[in-house]
C-alpha positions in Angstrom: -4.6 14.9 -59.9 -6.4 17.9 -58.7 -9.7 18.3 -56.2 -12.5 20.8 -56.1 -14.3 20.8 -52.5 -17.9 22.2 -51.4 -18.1 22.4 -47.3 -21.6 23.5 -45.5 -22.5 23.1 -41.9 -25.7 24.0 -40.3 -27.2 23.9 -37.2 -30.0 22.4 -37.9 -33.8 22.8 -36.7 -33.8 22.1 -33.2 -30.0 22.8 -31.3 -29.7 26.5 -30.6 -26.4 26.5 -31.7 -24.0 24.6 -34.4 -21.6 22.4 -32.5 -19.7 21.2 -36.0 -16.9 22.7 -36.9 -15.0 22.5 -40.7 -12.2 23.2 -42.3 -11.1 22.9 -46.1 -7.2 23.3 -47.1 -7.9 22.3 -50.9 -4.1 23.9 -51.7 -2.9 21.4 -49.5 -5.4 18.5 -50.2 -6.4 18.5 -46.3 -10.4 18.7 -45.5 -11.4 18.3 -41.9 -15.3 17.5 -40.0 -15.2 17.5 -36.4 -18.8 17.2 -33.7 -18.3 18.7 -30.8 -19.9 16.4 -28.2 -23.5 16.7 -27.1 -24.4 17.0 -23.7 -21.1 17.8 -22.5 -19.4 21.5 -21.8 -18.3 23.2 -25.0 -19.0 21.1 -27.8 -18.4 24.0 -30.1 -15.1 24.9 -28.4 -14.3 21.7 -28.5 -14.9 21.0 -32.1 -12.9 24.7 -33.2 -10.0 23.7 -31.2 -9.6 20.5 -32.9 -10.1 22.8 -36.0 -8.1 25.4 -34.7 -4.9 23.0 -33.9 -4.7 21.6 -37.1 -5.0 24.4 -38.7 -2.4 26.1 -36.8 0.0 22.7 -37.6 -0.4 23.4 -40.9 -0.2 26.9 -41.6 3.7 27.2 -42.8 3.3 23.7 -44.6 3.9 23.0 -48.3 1.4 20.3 -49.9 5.1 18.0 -49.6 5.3 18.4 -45.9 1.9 17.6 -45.5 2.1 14.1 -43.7 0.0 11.1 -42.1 2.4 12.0 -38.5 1.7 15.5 -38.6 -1.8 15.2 -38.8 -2.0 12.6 -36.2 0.3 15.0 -34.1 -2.4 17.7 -34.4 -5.3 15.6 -33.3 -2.9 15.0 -30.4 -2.5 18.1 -29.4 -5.9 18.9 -29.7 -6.9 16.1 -27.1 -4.3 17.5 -24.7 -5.3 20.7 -24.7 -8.8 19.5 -24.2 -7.7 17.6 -21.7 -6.5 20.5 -20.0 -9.2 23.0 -21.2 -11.5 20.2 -18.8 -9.6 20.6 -16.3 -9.0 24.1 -16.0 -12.1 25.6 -17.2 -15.1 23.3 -16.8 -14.0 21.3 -13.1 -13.2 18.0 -14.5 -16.4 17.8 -17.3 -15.4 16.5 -20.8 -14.9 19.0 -23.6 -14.7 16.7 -26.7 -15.1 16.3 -30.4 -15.6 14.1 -32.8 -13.3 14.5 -36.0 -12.7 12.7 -39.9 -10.2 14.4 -41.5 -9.3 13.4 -45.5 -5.8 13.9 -46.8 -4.9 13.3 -50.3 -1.7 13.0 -52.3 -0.4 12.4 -55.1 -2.4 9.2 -56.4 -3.1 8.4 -52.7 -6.3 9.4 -50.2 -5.7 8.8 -46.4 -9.1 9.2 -43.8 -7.8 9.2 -40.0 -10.6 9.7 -37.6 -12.1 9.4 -33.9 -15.6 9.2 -33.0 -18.5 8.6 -35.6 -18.6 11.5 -38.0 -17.9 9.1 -41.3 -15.9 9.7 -44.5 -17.2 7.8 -47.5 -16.3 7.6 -50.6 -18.8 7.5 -54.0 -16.7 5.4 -57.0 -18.5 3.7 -59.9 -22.3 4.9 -58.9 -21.5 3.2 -55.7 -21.2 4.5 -52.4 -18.9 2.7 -49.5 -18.3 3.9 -45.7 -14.6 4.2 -45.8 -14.4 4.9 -42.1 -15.9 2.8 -38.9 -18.0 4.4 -36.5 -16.8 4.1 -32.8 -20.0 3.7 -31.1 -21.2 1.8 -28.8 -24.2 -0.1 -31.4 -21.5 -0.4 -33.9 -19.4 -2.7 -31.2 -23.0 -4.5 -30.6 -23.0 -4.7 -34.6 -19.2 -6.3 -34.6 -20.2 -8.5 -32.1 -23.8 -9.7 -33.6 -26.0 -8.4 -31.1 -27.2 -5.7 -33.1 -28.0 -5.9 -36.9 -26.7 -3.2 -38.6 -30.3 -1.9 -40.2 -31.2 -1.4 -35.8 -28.2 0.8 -34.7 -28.9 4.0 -36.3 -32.2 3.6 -34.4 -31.5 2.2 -31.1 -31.4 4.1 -27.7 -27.5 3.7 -27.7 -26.8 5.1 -30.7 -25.5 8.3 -29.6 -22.9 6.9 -27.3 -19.8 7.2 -28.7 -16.6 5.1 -27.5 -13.5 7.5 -28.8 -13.4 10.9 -29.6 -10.6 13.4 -28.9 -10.5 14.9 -25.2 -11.6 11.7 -23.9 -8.9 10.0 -22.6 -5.4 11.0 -22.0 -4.4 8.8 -25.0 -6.2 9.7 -28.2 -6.1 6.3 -30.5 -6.6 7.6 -34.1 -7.6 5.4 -37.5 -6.2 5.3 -40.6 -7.0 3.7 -44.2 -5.9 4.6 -47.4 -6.1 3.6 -50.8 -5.4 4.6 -54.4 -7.2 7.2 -55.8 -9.5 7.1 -59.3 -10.4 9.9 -61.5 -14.0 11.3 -60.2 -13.7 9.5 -57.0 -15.8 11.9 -54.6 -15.4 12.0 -50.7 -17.8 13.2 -48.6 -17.4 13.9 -44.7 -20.2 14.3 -42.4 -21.4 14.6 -39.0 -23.9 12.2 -38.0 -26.2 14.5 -38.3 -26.3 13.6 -41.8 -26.5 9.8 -41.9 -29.0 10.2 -39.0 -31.7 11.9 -41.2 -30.4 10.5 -44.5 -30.0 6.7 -45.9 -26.8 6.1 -47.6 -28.9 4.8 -50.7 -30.2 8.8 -50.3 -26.9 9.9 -49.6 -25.6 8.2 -52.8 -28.7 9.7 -55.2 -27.9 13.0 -53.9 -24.1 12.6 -55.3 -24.3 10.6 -58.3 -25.1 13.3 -60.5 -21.6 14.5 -59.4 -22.0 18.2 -59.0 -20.2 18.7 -55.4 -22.0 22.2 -54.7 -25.5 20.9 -55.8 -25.2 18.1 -54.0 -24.0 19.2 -50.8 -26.7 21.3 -51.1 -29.6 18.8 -51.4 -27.9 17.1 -48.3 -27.9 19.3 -46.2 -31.8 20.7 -47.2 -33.0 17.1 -47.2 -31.9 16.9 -44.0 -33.6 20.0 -42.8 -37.1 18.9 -44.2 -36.8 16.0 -42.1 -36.2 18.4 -39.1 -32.6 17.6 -38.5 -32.8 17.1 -35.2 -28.8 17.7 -34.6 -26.4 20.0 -35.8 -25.6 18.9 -39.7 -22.0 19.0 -41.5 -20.8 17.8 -44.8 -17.6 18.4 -47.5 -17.5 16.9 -50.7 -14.3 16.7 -52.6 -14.4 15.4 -56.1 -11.0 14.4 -57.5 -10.1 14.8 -61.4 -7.4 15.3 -63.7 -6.2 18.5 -65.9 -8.3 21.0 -64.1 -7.0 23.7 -62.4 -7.8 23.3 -58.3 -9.4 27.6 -58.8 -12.4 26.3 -60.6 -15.7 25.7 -58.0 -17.8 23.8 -60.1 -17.3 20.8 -61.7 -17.4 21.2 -65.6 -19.9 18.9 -68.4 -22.5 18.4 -65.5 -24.9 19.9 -67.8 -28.1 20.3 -66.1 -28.6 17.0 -63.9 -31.6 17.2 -61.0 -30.0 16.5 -57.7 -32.9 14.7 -55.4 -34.6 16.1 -52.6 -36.2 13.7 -50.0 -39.0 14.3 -48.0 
């Protein structure tokens, strides 16, 4: 099994700068999206370090000593020294991030994540949220106060109930499952599925060219006047193709959808 992955972030049409932070380690079948949080001190330090740590965690690692505990351990050690980055630099104010990251081995994907950037996954012309946002209208959703077409929409949606450099204990999610030949993952910021439906989401992959697609997302976001910072990987799994070749091959020339 090998994967091809397309990553683009941009800041989008209103923030002065691009909060969202990426970070694609195709050779060792780790991709990574993390939001560094609005309104607080520096959301884009915040979202590099996280970056930053895991990269760091990683860097002498062979794709068989890539694991589900080391990963966790680096989003660890990013919230402590966020933690301490509050602390010491910005008097006690919260420098946090967001963060999805996918793993994938052998026949197996793992998503662990902390906040509400998403990681879905498009199987059978289908699209399913893999991941569940921790927000506060997703708890309102859980709990049937909110139905789940209001929350993208409604005046709490922003507010986010984990994300690393929150707490002194960073509580991280896992699911896995068993991969299929031209699964495709995407990661995202909400950004993304603030602008974009997931039925739009899902016409923009279907055709199944990774780097077309990622970027009609990311320009259908920006017609709409994204009105936060926007970041998305696709990684498209398949078998007997060498992980050095970009684009996918037999696409042949499919339209990818633009929505206005």
């Amino acid at each position: 099994m090998h994967q091809t992955s397309h990553g683009i972030s941009h800041r989008g049409t209103v923030r002065e700068i691009n909060e969202d932070a990426c970070l694609e380690l195709t050779h060792l079948g780790v991709w990574v999206v993390a939001d560094g949080m609005g309104g607080h001190a520096a959301g884009d330090v915040a979202s590099q370090l996280v970056i930053d740590v895991i990269q760091e965690s990683l860097s002498h690692c062979t794709p068989e000593q890539v694991s589900q505990a080391l990963l966790v351990s680096a989003l660890e050690e990013s919230n402590r020294r966020l933690r301490q980055m509050s602390e010491q630099q910005f008097a006690g104010k919260i420098a946090g991030s967001t963060v999805v990251i996918l793993w994938i081995h052998q026949h197996q994907y793992h998503l662990m994540w902390a906040g509400d950037s998403r990681g879905y996954l498009f199987r059978g012309n289908e699209l399913k949220q893999i991941t569940k946002d921790h927000s506060q209208v997703n708890d309102m959703v859980d709990e049937g106060v909110l139905l789940p077409e209001e929350a993208e929409q409604h005046p709490l949606a922003n507010v986010i109930t984990r994300a690393v450099g929150v707490d002194d204990y960073l509580l991280v999610d896992i699911k896995q499952g068993t991969l299929v030949n031209n699964d495709i993952f995407l990661l995202c910021t909400d950004g993304l599925n603030k602008e974009l439906t997931d039925n739009e989401i899902a016409n923009a992959i279907q055709p199944g060219n990774i780097i077309d697609s990622g970027m009609a997302l990311i320009h259908s976001s920006l017609v709409r006047h994204a009105k936060d910072n926007v970041t998305c990987i696709l990684v498209k799994t398949h078998y007997g193709i060498s992980n050095n070749q970009s684009r996918d091959v037999d696409e042949g020339d499919k339209t990818i959808p633009v929505f206005v």
